[in-house]
N, C-alpha and C positions, 0 to 999 in steps of 0.2 A: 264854324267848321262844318264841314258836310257830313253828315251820317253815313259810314256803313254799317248792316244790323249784321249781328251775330247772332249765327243759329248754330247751337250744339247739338249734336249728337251722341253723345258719350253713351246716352243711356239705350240706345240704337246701337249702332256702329263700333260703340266703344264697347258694348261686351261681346261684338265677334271677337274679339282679339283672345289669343288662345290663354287660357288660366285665368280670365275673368270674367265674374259672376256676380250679380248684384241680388240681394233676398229685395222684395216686395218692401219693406223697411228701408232699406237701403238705400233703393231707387227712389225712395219718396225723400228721404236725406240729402240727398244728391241733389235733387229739382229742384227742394227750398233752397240750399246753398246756392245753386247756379242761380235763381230769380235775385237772391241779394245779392250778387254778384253784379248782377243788372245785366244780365243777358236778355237779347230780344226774345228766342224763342227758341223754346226746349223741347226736343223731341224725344216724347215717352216712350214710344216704340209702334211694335204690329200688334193693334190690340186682338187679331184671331190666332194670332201663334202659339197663345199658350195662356191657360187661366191667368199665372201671374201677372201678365200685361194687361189683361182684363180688369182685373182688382187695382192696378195702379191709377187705369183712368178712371176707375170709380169711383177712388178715393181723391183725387186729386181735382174730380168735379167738384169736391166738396168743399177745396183750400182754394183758401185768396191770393193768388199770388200781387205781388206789388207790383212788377216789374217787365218779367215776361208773358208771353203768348205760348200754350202748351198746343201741341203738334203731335198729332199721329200720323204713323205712315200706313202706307199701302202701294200698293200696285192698280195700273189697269184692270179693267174688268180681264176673265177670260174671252176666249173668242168663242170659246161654246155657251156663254151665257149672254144675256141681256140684265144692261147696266141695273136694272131693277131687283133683278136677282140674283146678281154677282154676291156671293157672303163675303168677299173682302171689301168690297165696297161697302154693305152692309155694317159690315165692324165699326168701321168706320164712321158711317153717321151715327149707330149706335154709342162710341165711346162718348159723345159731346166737347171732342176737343172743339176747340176755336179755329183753330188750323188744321188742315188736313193736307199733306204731304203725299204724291203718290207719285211712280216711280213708270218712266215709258222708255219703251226701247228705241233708238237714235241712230243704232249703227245697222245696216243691211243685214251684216252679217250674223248677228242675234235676230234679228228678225225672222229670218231665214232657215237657220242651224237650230235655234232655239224655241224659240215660237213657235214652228213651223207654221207660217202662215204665207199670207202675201204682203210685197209692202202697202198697196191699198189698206187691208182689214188693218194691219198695224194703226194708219192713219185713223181710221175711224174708231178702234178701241179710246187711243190716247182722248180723241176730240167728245168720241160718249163720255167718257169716263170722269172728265174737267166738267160737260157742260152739267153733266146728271149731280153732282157734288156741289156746284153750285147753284144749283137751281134750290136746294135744299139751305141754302144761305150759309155756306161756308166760305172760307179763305183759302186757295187750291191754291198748294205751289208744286209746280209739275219739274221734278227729276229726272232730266232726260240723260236717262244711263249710256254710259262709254261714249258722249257726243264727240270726244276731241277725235277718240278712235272712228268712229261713224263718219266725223265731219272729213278727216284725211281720205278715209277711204271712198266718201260718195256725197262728196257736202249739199248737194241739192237737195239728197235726201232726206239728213241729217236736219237740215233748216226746216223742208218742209213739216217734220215731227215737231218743229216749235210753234210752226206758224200753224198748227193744229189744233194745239193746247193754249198757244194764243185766241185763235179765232172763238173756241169754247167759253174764254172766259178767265183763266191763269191770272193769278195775279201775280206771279212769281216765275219767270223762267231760270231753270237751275241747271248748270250747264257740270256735268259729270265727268271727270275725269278718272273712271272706276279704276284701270288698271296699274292705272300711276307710273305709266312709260313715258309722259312726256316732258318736254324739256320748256324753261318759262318764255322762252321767244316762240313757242306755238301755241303757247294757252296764250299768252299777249296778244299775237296773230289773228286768232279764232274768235277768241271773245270778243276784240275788237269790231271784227266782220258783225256779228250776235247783235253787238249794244246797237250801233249804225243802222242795222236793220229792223230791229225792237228797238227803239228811239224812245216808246210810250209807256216802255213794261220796267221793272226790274228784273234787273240780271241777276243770277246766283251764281257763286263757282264752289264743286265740293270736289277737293283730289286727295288723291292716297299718295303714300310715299314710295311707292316701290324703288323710284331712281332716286331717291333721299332728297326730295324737290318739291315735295306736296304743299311745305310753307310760301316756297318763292315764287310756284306756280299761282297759288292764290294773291300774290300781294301783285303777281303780272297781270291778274283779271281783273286788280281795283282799277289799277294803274290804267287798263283799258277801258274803263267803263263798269262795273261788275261794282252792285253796291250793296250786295249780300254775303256774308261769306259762312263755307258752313264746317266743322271741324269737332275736333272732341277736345277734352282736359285733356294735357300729357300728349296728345298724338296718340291714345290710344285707339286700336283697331284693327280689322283683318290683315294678316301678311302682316307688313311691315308698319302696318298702322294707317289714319288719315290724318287730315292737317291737323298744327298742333296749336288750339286756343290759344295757347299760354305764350309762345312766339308770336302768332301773327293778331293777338290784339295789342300788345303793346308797340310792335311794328307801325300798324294802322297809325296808333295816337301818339306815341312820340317820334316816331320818325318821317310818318309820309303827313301827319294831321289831319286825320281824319277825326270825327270823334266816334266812340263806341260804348264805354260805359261809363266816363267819364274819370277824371285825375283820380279825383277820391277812391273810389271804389277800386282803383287798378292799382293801389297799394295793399287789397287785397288778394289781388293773385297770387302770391307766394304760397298765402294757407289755403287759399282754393283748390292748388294744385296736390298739396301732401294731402287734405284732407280726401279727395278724390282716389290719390293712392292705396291710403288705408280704407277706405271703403272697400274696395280693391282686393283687398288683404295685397298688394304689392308693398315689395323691398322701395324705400326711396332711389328714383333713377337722378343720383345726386350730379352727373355734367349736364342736366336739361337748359338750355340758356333761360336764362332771365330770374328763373324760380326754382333751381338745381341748388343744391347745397354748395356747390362746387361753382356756383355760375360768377361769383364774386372774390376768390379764393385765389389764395395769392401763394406762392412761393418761394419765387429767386430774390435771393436778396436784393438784386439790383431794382427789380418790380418793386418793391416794397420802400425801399430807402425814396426812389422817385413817387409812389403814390404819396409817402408821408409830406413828399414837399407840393405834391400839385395831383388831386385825386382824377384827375383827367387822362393823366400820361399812360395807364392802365385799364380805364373803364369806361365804356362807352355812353351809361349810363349812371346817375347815382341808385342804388341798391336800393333804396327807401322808395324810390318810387314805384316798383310793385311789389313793396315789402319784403325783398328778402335784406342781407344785410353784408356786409363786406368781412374776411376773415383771412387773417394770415396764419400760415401753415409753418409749423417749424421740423425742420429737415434737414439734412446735411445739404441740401443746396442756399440753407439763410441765410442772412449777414447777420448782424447785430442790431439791426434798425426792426427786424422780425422780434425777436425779444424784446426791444425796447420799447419797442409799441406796444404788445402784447403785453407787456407789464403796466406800462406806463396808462392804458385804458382804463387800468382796472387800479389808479392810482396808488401805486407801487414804484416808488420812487429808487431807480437805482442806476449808477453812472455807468459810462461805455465799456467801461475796465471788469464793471462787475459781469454787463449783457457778455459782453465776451467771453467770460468765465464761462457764463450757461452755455452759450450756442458752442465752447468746447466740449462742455459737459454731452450734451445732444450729439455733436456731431462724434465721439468718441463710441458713443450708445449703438447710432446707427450705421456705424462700422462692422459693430457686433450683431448687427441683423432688425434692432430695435426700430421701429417708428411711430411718433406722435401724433402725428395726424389724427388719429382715431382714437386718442386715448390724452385724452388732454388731463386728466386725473392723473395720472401720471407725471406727465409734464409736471403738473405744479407741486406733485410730492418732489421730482428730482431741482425745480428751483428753489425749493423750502430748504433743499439739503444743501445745495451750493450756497446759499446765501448764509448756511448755518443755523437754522429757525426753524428746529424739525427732532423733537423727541420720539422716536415708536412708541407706541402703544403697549408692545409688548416685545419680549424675548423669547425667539421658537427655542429650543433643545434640541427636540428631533420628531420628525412626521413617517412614518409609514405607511403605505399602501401593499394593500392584498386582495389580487384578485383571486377567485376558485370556480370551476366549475363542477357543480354536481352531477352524478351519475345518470339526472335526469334532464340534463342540458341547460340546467339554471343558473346562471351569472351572480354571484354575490362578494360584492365590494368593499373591503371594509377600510378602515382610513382608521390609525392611532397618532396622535397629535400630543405632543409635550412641549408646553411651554410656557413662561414666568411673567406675570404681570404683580411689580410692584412689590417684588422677590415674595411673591406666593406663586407655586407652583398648580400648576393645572395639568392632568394627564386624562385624555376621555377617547375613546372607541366612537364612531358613529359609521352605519350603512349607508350603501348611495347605490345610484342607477350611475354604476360607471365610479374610475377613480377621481377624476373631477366634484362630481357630486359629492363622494363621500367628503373630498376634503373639506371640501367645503361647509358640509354640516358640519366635521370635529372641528374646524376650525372655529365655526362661531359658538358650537357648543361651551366650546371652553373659555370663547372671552364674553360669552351672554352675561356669565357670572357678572362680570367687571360693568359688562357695555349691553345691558338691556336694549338698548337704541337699537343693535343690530338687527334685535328680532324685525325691525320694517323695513328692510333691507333684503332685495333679490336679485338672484342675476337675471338678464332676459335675453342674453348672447351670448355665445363663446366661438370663435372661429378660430381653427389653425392653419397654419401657414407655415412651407416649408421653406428658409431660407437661404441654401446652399444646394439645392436639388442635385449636383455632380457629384456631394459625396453620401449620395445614397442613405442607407437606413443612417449614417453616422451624424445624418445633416442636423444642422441645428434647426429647430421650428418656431415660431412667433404664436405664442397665444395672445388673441385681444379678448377679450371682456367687458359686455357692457352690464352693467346694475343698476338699479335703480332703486329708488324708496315710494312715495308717495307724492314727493314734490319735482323730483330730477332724474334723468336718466346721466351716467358720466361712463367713458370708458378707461382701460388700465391696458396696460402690456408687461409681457413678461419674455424673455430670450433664455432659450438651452438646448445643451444636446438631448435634453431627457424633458418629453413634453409634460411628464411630470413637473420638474420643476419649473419649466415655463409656466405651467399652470398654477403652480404654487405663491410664485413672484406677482402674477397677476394678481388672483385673490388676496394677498397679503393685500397689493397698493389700494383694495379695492375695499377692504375694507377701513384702513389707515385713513382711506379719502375720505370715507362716514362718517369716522369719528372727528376728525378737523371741522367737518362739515355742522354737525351736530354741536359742535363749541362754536361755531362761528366765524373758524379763520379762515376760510380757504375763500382764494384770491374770486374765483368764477371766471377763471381765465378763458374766454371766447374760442 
């Protein structure tokens, strides 16, 4: 198969994107991950922008990578300097990447408006700036910014800026699609013209998404010629982001046959991508195709009844091969083949008569505002209960909640909980930040006695949701609840008019679920 190399940028590009911020640690996490990933070549960033860029290539002179080529960027010289004494250039041979990356203007009109220059000096910046970089035995690959906008607006010009950084020395032509306005029959167009006329070089294409196109524009530049592609994890990046790894290398190798990092390794893209999230500190963007929590997720019954008989009729690819994994959703839109798979996984054997019973049970729930999706703990307490296989833990009495505010503005929440386990009675008071909180401590306050377990046991979510928005403060609300212990994270739900008791519903299932858990019985229904 032919090679196209992948060059990310994530740790560039991908923290313009707003709310994201990589520590010094961080970014060094990221880069080992992307080298075993087998990415061709990672770009660390500007190492003059700021000490911490500094310290990353300092530290990363010092690791082996297996796989990739680490890459610093930069810009052309200024025009008031001389390429010898440019301090961005400088940084740059100072970091000791292997690669160095540097960034030239392509279009007239940043030449012009921006630079203020002429287009001659432009030409001769780009072509000092390549041949001085190389002459010090580096590997240049010259970023010719806004080229598609450049090339429509003055394409002579546009060319002549490649054949600049060509004639200096480039090992790399990378053709910029910065504002991410174009559509893929002009980056196909363009690129095509580029490759034809650099016949000897490699071609690059790096686009943003602004018209939601950044993926397909890059798979129009392979298709033309173009055997570098450059992008970040997730499509993170400025505006609307830039191309997105995680689509367009699995695109390349299972679809058009390229190779890139090979079968193996591309069953790790799944965790490559959530791990990059949580770096992130990002929420999971769970509809991302290929690596989405959602990318394999099923619904309608009719979907589900034909995947069980032939998994093609639904998915375009199988899940395993970049590791995420297939999952059905129960909803009032399932049939019975969603249960029954969903049970039957997790070898739970039960006939059509009984799944029916459940997916009434569900569909009855989500009448009343209830959904599963998010709370699959749930789920398997309400098919425990349908099936008849489902003792509580305990018997509440009665719970109270009291909020007050003090004279000095201070919130204090108290929570009394009574309730029978194993007809011993329990009555206990506990404080909280919030009535939620509270109940939650007197809740487990009082079955700690019984159920020690609980103590490793915490929530790490709670969201509400209001389900009937038309009828105002009267509406009913959905709390979800996620918890977790040490081994699992699971979610619950709970439905009412009174988010109290929604929340009360919740953390009951949420505890119930620990304790089954902690015995051993619960299904781990997917």
């Amino acid at each position: 198969m032919e090679k196209v190399a992948i060059y990310d940028t994530t740790l560039r590009d991908g923290m313009q994107a707003e709310g994201v911020s990589f520590t010094l640690e961080e970014k060094i996490a990221v880069a080992k991950r992307l080298d075993e990933f087998g990415i061709d070549y990672i770009e660390g960033g500007f190492p003059l922008s700021n000490p911490k860029e500094e310290h990353f290539f300092a530290q990363m002179a010092e690791e082996k990578l297996q796989n990739a080529s680490l890459a610093a960027f930069g810009s052309t010289c200024r025009a008031s300097n001389k390429v010898e004494e440019d301090p961005g250039l400088q940084a740059l041979l100072a970091c000791r990447a292997p690669i160095l990356t540097i960034v030239g203007k392509s279009w007239d009109l940043h030449v012009q408006e921006v630079l203020r220059c002429s287009l001659e000096e432009n030409l001769r910046l780009c072509s000092d700036s390549v041949a001085y970089l190389k002459k010090h035995g580096r590997k240049v690959f010259f970023d010719a910014e806004h080229f598609f906008d450049g090339f429509k607006n003055n394409s002579e010009y546009a060319l002549k800026v490649l054949q600049a950084a060509a004639d200096a020395g480039a090992d790399a032509l990378v053709l910029c699609e910065t504002n991410g306005g174009c559509l893929p029959n002009e980056v196909f167009e363009i690129t095509q013209t580029v490759c034809r006329m650099f016949s000897g070089l490699v071609i690059g294409i790096h686009t943003h998404n602004d018209s939601d196109c950044a993926v397909a524009n890059s798979l129009a530049a392979v298709q033309a010629g173009a055997r570098q592609v450059q992008g970040t994890i997730n499509g993170l990046g400025e505006r609307c982001g830039n191309a997105n790894l995680c689509s367009i290398i699995p695109n390349l190798t299972l679809k058009m046959g390229f190779e890139t990092v090979g079968l193996q390794r591309l069953k790790g893209l799944t965790q490559l991508s959530r791990f990059v999230l949580e770096m992130a500190n990002l929420p999971p963007i769970i509809h991302l195709p290929y690596v989405g929590e959602s990318a394999f997720a099923h619904k309608g019954g009719l979907h589900i009844d034909a995947l069980r008989k032939n998994e093609k009729t639904y998915e375009h690819i199988h899940p395993s091969l970049v590791g995420n994994e297939r999952r059905y959703l129960i909803s009032e839109l399932s049939g019975s083949s969603n249960v029954l798979d969903k049970l039957q996984r997790r070898k739970i054997s039960v006939d059509r008569q009984m799944a029916a019973k459940i997916l009434k049970a569900v569909q009855d729930l989500e009448n009343e505002g209830y959904q599963f999706e998010a709370a699959e703990a749930s789920f398997e307490l309400l098919v425990r209960k349908t099936l008849g296989d489902y003792t509580p833990s305990f018997r509440l009495i009665k719970y109270h909640v009291d909020v007050e505010r003090g004279s000095e503005g201070r919130m204090v929440t108290e929570a009394t909980v009574k309730l029978q386990v194993d007809g011993r009675v329990e009555h206990v008071v506990a404080e909280g930040d919030g009535p939620v909180n509270a109940l939650d401590c007197a809740l487990r306050k009082a079955l700690e006695v019984f159920y020690p377990e609980l103590k490793k046991m915490a929530l790490a979510d709670y969201k509400v949701r209001v389900v009937n928005a038309k009828a105002g403060t009267a509406a009913k609300v959905r709390v979800v609840i996620q918890s977790h212990d040490q081994a699992d994270f699971w979610g619950t739900v709970g439905v009412s008019e009174n988010i109290i008791e929604a929340s009360w519903l919740a953390l009951v299932d949420s505890v119930e679920y620990k304790l089954l858990k902690e015995q051993g019985k619960v299904f781990r229904l997917p």
